[in-house]
Steps between C-alpha positions, in 0.01 A plus 500: 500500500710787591479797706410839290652788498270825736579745247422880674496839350635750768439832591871628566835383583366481842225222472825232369616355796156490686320309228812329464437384859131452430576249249565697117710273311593791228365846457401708178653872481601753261370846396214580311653648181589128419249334713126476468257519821801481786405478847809716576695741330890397495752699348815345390723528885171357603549192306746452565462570901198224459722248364801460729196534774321202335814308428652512848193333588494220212270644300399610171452860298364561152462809355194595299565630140156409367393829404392601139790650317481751267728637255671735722561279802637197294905643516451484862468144561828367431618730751226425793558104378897554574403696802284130637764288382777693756257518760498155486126495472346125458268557201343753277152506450392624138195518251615708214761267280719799489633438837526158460739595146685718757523269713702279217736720433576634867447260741470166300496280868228722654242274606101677321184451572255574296168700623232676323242442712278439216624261255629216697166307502636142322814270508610563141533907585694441780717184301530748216693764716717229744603453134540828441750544803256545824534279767164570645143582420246698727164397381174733429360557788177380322591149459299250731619268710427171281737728205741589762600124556511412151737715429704429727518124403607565174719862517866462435554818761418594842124623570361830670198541611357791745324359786439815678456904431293708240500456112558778295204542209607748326798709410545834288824601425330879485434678819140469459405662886816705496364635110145562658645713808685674276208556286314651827795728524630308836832315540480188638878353593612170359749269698482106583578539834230737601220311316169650550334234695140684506449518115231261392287419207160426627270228401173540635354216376692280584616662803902485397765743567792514252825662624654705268880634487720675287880462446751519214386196300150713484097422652448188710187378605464219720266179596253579796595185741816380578612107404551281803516161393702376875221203616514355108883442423465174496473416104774736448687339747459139386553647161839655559451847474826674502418831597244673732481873469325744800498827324521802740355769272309770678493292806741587849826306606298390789293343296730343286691389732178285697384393172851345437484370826162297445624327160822422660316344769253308254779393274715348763210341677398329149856337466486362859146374503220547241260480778629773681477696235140435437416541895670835497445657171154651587653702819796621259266605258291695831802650607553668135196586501517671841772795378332491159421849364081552546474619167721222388304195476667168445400238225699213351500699132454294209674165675149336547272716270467750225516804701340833357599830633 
């Protein structure tokens, strides 16, 4: 068995070296006209700011091109891809083959990993694109637990999976609220970085709040609870995992950082001594729960059952 990888999604530039500390192995970033659902917004000095940070420090940086191109953005990916490459930037992560074509002809030794956040629900999909070029594949975050270490005993690349944070369930690439404010002759202003954090869809039934946000890449809508999967690593673990991802999105550096904290805590304690993992996991998984948002509930998403939101 080996150690994974705590893969975080910061806020800003700032949040690198104290998640760093906290236990992050490697960090996403990039900017949301080539990057889908970012917990931060990084322009390119950012990057690259994030990078030497992470480096000095021994760790990783990948930066997230998985957004859906369209015709008019795919002459600008060489360019961003050459832009990674002399950042020294450890990976790309990608969905749309036309980055990963780019990728060919720019930077042939960039290392890819490939991330829909849909699709990657079996061992021949993820096979098919290590052959393609990728070196890694995030999985669906609906895959269950039993599929999650099947796949990883027979994929030919490194495996993703999320282990804590909200799902997205659906994304427009129209600017459905924006559209409907504009409609009610208001204006309602559209940037990542000031997400509005009190837009919900309501579901009284079933007594579910959906955040909503808008950005470039168009309408997002997102799951009601947040993942936290910290007191049942241990299949993964035993499995070989190679990546856990934390993703910050709508959620404070505080809290990212203490979440960090508690996996780093419950992955090291695992290594040492099974049993103290299993004797402490239930207070880590308290102490998340203690900062958690209130209208943020936690669940273990579709790891142990077919979750319906």
């Amino acid at each position: 068995m080996k150690n994974p990888e705590i893969l975080v999604t910061p806020l800003s530039v700032e949040d690198i070296l104290p998640l760093a500390e906290a236990g992050a192995d490697a960090f996403v970033v990039g900017e949301q006209r080539y990057g889908l659902r970012l917990a931060g917004e990084f322009n390119r000095e950012q990057v690259q700011k994030a990078i030497e940070l992470a480096h000095s420090k021994g760790k990783k940086v990948y930066v997230a091109m998985n957004a859906i191109f369209h015709n008019e953005k795919v002459a600008e990916l060489n360019d961003y891809i050459r832009f990674a490459e002399e950042a020294n930037a450890d990976a790309i992560i990608f969905g749309d083959p036309a980055v990963l074509l780019a990728a060919r002809e720019t930077a042939p030794n960039m290392k890819l990993h490939w991330s829909t956040e849909t699709t990657g629900t079996n061992w021949y999909t993820c096979n098919y694109w290590g052959r393609k070029g990728a070196n890694r594949a995030v999985l669906a975050r609906e895959v269950n637990m039993d599929a999650i270490v099947e796949i990883k005993e027979k994929a030919e690349v490194e495996i993703e999976v999320l282990v804590h944070g909200m799902s997205c369930m659906f994304q427009s690439k129209r600017s459905l609220l924006g559209n409907y404010y504009e409609y009610q002759g208001k204006v309602m202003e559209i940037e990542n970085r000031k997400m509005q954090k009190n837009m919900f869809l309501h579901d009284k039934e079933r007594e579910n709040k959906y955040p909503i946000f808008e950005d470039e890449n168009g309408t997002h809508i997102m799951s009601p609870n947040d993942i936290c999967i910290i007191d049942e690593l241990q299949d993964m673990l035993e499995a070989g995992v190679d990546s856990f991802k934390i993703d910050g999105i709508l959620k404070s550096s505080e809290y990212i950082l203490e979440v960090t904290k508690a996996y780093r805590e419950a992955i090291d304690l695992y290594f040492k001594d099974e049993e103290l993992y299993e004797d402490k996991k239930e207070e880590l998984l308290a102490a998340i729960e203690e900062i958690q948002p209130p209208n943020r509930p936690l669940d273990t998403g579709f790891f142990f059952k077919e979750t319906v939101y």
